[in-house]
N, CA and C atoms as an extended XYZ file, in Angstrom:
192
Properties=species:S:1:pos:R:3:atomname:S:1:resname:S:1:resid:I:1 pbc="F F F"
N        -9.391       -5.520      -26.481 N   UNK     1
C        -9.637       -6.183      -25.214 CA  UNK     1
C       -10.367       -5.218      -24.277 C   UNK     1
N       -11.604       -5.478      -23.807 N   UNK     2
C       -12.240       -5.075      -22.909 CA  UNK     2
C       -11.926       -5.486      -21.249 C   UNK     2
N       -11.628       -4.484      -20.638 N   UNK     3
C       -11.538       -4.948      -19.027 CA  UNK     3
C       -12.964       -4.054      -18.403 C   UNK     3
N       -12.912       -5.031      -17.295 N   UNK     4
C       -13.659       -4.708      -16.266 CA  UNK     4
C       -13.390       -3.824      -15.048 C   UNK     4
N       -14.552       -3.209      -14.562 N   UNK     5
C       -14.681       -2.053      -14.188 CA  UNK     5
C       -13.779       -2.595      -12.523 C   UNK     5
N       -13.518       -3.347      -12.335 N   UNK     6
C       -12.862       -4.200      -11.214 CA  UNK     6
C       -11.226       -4.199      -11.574 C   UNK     6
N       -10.794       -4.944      -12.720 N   UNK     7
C       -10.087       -4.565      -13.322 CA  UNK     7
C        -8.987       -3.298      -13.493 C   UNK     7
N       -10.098       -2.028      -14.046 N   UNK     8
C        -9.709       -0.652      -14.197 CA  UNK     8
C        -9.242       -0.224      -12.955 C   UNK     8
N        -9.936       -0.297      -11.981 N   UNK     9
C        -9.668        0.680      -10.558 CA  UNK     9
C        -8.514       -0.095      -10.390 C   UNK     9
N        -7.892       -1.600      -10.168 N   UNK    10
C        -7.054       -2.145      -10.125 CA  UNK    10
C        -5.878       -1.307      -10.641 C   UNK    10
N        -6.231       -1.375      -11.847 N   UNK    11
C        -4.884       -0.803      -12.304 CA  UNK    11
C        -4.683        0.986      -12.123 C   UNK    11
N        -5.857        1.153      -11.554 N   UNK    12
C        -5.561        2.657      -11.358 CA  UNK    12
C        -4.735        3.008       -9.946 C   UNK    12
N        -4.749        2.324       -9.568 N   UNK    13
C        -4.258        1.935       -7.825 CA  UNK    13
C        -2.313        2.058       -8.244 C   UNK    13
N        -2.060        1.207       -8.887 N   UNK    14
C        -0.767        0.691       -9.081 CA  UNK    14
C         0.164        1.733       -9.493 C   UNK    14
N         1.609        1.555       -9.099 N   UNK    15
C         2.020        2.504       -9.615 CA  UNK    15
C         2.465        2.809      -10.956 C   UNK    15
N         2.865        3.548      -11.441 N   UNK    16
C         3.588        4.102      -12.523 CA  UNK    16
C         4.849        3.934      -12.368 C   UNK    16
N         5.365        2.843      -13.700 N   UNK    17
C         6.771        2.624      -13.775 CA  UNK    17
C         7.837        2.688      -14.648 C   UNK    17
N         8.639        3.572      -14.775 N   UNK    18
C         9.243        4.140      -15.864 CA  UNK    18
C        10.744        3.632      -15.774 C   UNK    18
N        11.086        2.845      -16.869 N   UNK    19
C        12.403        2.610      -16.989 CA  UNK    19
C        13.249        3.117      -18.150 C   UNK    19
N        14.587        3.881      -17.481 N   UNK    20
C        15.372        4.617      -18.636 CA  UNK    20
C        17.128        3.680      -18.951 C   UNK    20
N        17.194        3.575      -19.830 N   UNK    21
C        18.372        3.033      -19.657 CA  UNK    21
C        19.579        4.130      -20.853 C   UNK    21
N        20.510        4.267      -20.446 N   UNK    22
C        21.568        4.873      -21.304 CA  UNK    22
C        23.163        4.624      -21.096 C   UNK    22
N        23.804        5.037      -21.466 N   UNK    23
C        25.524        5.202      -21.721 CA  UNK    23
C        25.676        6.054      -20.886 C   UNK    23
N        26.635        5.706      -20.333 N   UNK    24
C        27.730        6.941      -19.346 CA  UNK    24
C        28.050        7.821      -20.364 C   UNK    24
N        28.625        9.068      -20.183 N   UNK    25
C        29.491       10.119      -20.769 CA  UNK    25
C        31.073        9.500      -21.303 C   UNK    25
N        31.487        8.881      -20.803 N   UNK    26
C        32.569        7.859      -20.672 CA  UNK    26
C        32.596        6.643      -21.683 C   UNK    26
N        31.012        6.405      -21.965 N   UNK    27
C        30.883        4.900      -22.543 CA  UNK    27
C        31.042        3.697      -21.755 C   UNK    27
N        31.717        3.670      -20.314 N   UNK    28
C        31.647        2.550      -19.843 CA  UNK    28
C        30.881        1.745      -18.838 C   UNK    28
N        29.714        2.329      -19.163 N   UNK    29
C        29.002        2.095      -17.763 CA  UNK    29
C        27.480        2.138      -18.691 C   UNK    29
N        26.359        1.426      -18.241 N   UNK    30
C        25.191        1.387      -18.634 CA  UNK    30
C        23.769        1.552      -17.842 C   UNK    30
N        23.758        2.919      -17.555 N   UNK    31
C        22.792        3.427      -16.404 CA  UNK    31
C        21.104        3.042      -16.559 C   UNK    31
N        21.286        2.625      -15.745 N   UNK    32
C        19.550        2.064      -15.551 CA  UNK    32
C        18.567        2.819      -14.587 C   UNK    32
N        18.163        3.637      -14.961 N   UNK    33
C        17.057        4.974      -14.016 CA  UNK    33
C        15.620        3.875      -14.134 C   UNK    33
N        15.284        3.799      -12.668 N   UNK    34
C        13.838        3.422      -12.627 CA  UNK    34
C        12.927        4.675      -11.710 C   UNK    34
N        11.917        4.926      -12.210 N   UNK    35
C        11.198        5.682      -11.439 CA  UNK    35
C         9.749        5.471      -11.758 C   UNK    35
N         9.609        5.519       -9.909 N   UNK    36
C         8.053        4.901       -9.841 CA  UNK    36
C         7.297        5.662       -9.553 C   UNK    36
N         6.306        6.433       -9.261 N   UNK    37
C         5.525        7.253       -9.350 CA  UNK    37
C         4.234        6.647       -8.825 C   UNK    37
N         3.568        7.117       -7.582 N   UNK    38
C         2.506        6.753       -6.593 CA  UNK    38
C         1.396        7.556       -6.880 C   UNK    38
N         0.452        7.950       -7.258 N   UNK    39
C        -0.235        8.967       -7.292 CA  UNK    39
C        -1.733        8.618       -5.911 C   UNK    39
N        -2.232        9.508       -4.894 N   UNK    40
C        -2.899        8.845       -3.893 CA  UNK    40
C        -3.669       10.480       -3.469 C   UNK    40
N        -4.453       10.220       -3.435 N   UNK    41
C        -5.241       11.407       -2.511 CA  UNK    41
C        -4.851       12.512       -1.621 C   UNK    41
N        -5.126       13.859       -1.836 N   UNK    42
C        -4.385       14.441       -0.649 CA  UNK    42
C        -4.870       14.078        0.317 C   UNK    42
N        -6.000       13.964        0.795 N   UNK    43
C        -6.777       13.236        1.637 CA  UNK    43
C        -5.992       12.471        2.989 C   UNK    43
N        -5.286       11.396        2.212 N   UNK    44
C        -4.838       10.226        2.898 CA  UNK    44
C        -3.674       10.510        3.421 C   UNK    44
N        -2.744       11.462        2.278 N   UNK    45
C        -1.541       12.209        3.698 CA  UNK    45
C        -1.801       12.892        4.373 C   UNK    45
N        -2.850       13.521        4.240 N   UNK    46
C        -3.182       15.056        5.350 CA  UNK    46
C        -3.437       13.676        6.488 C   UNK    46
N        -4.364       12.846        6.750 N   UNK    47
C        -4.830       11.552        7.801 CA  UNK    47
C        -3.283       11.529        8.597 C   UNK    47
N        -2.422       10.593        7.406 N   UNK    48
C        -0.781       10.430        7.956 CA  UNK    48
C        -0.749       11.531        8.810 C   UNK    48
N        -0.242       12.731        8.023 N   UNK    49
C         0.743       13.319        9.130 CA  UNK    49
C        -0.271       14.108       10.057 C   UNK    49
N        -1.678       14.308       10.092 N   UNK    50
C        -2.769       14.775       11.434 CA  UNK    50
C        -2.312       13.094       12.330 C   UNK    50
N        -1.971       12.241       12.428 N   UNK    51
C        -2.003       10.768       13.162 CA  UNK    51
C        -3.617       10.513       13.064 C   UNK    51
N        -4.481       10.578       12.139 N   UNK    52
C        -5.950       10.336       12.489 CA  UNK    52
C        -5.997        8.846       12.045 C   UNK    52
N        -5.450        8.200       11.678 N   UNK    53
C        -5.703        6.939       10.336 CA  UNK    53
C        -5.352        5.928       12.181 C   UNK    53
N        -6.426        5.099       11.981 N   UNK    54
C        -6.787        4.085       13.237 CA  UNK    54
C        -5.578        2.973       13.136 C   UNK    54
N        -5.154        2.393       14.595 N   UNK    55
C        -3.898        1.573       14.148 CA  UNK    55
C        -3.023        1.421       13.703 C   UNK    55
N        -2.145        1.163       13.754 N   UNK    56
C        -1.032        1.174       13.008 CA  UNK    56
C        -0.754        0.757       11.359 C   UNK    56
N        -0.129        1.470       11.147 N   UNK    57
C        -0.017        1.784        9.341 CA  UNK    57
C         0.691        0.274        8.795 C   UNK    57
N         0.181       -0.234        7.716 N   UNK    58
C         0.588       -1.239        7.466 CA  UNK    58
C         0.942       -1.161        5.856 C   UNK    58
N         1.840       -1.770        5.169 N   UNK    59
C         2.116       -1.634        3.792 CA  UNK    59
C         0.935       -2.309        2.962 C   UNK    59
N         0.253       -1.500        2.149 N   UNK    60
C        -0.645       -1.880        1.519 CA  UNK    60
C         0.172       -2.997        0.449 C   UNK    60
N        -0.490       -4.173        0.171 N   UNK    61
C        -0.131       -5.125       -0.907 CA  UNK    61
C        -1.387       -5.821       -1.827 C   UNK    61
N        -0.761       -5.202       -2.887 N   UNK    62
C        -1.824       -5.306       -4.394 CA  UNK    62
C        -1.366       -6.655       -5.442 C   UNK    62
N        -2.052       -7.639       -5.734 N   UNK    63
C        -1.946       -8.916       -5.711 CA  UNK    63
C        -2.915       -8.488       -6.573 C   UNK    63
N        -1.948       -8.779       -8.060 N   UNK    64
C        -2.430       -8.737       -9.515 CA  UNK    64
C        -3.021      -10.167      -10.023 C   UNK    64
């Protein structure tokens, strides 16, 4: 399957999502570790915490 170059950056944007699941030490319990992982420019936090980024910060939403 070939994707498009529209596509690619898409998914390069998104995060990284890792799910672990295992046994307690105990056996009675069934631990579910999720970890997500953002990867973003230094760029864009140095903006954040200088306050340079115009307006108020809004949650970016990515609509697959």
């Amino acid at each position: 399957m070939v994707l498009t170059k529209k596509k690619e950056e898409r998914l390069k944007r998104m995060p990284n999502i890792e799910t672990r699941l295992r046994k307690s030490k105990d056996g009675k319990y069934l631990i579910n570790q999720t970890i997500i992982t953002h990867v973003r420019p230094l760029d864009y936090y140095e903006a954040i915490l200088n306050g340079s980024l115009d307006g108020d910060l809004e949650v970016e939403e990515i609509v697959v």
